[in-house]
N, C-alpha and C positions, 0 to 999 in steps of 0.2 A: 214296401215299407222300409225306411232306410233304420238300418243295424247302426248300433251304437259301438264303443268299445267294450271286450269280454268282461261278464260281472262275473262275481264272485259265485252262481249259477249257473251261470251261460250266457251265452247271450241275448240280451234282452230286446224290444225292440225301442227306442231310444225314447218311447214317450214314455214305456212302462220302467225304464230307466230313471228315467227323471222323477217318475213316483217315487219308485223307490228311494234316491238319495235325499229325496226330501223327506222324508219318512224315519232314512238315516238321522239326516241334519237335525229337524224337530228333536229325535232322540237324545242325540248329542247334547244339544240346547239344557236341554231337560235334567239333562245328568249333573251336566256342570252347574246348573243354577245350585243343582242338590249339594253338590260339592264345592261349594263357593265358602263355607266354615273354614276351612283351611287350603293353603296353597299348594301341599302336599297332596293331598282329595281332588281338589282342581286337575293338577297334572299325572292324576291316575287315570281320573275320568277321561281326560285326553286321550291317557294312551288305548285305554278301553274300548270306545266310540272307534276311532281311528282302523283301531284293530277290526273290530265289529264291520266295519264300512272296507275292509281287505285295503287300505292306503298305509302310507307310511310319512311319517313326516317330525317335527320338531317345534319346540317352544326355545327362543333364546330371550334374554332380557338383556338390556344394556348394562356394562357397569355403572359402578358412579360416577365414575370418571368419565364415562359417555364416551369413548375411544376404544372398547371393546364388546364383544356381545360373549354371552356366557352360557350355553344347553343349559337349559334347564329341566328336560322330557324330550326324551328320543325313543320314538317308535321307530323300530326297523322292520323287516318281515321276519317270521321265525327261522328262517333258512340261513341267516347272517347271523345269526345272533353267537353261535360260536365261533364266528370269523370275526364279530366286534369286539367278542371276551382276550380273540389271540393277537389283535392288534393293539389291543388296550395293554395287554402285557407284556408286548415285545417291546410296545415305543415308552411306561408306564405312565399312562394316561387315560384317564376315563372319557367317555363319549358323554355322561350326565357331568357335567363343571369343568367340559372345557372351553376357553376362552379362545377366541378368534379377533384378528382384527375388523374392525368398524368402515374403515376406508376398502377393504378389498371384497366385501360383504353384500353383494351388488344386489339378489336378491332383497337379504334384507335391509340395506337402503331403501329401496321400494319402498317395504310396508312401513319402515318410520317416516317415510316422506309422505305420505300417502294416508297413514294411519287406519289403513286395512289389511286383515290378514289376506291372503296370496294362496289360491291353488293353482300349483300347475302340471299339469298331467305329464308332461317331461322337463325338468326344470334345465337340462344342458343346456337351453335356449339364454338359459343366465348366466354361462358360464364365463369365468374369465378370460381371456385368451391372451 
């Protein structure tokens, strides 16, 4: 039976894997319909779901100028989270409003070209070089 990557359990074996994230996802789904009243609620629900599912990831939206991308929801694992608090305050800049450039953004080029969100289980595959 071929092994999947370590879940947040153990490891599973990759079909009982797959139930389960889909099980995750419907969740997800579910939540955020719930929290669709407000955009605040929306990106709670994110962080929540995300959290729940042991991932980590991010919501950015364009400016209006369409030239930059802006955090809007940053889930990290809880093990950074005072390493994001001490970089935030050494460089002072927060991880939730900050602004990035649009052109060096290669990931998220993708999903505006594309117009679907992007998992990817190691993302340095996107990295710049």
């Amino acid at each position: 039976m071929k092994r999947n990557e370590q879940s947040p359990g153990g490891t599973l074996p990759s079909s009982e894997r797959e139930a389960q994230m889909l099980r995750a996802l419907n969740a997800a789904v579910a939540s955020l319909q719930k929290a669709a009243y407000s955009e605040t609620a929306v990106y709670d629900a994110f962080g929540a779901q995300l959290q729940n599912l042991g991932l980590h990831g991010a919501i950015s939206m364009l400016s209006e100028e369409r030239t930059q991308l802006v955090v809007k929801a940053l889930v990290i694992p809880k093990n950074l989270h005072k390493t994001l608090r001490a970089v935030e305050k050494l460089l002072g800049v927060k991880g939730v409003g900050y602004r990035y450039s649009r052109a060096t953004a290669v990931i998220d080029q993708h999903v505006i070209a594309t117009g679907e969100s992007l998992f990817l289980a190691n993302n340095t595959t996107f990295a710049v070089t």
